[in-house]
Each structure stands twice: as structure tokens, then as C-alpha cells.
N, C-alpha and C positions, 0 to 999 in steps of 0.2 A: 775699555782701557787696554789689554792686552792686546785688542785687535790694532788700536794707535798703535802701539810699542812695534807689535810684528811689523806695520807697515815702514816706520818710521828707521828701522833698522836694515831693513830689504839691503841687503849685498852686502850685510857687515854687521852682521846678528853676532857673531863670536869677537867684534872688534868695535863695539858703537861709534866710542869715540873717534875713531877713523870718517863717519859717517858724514858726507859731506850737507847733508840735510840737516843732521841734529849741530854738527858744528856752525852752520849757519844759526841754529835756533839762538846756541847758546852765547854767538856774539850779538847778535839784537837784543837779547836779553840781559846778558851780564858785560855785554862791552867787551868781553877778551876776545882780541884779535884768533880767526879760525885758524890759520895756519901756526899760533902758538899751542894750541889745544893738542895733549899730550893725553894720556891716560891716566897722569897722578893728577893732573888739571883736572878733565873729566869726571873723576871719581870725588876730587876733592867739592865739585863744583856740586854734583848729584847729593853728597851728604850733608851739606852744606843748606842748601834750600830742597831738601829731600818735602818738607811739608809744602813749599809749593806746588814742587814740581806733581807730590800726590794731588793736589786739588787740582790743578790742570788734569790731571788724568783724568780724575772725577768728573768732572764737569766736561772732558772729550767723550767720557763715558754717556752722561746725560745725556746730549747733542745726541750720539748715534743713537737713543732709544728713541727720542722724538722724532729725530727723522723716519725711523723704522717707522714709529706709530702715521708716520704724515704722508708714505708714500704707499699704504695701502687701497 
């Protein structure tokens, strides 16, 4: 899970919302256009579906144990 996060923030770990990777995620997912995505959007967006966004991590988490376990 943290391993997603670290990756998914690369160049903008102190700034996510700026990120132009997770601003894509989060117009595919929630429809709001990226280039409106501000930091009170972002944050609001994050608390907002916070237990989604956990189970996605969760299950980003799963995937990378399985793979671990499959590429031995």
C-alpha cells in the first residue's frame, strides 16, 4: 500500500494533488475535470470516499503480495 502511494506521488510527494498521475486517476473516477483539481478538491475528494480509496489500497496491497509470491 505505501509502496502505491510512494510511487504514485514520485515528483510531488509534498504536493499530490498537483500530481499529474493521481489527477488523472481522480477524473476517470470522480469525473472532475484535472486541470480544476485544486487542493481543497483533492482533499475534499480523499475524505470524501476515504473508505474507497482504503480498499483500493488494500487490494493494491494484495496484488503486490501475489505477485511477490508468483515471481519466485
Amino acid at each position: 500500500m505505501v509502496r502505491f502511494l510512494w510511487n504514485a506521488t514520485r515528483g510531488y510527494r509534498l504536493r499530490p494533488w498537483a500530481s499529474p498521475y493521481l489527477k488523472w486517476r481522480i477524473e476517470t473516477y470522480a469525473g472532475i475535470p484535472a486541470e480544476s483539481i485544486t487542493p481543497d478538491i483533492f482533499f475534499h475528494f480523499v475524505w470524501s470516499e476515504r473508505k474507497s480509496l482504503w480498499s483500493y489500497l488494500k487490494w493494491v496491497g494484495e496484488m503486490a503480495k501475489q505477485k511477490g509470491r508468483t515471481s519466485r
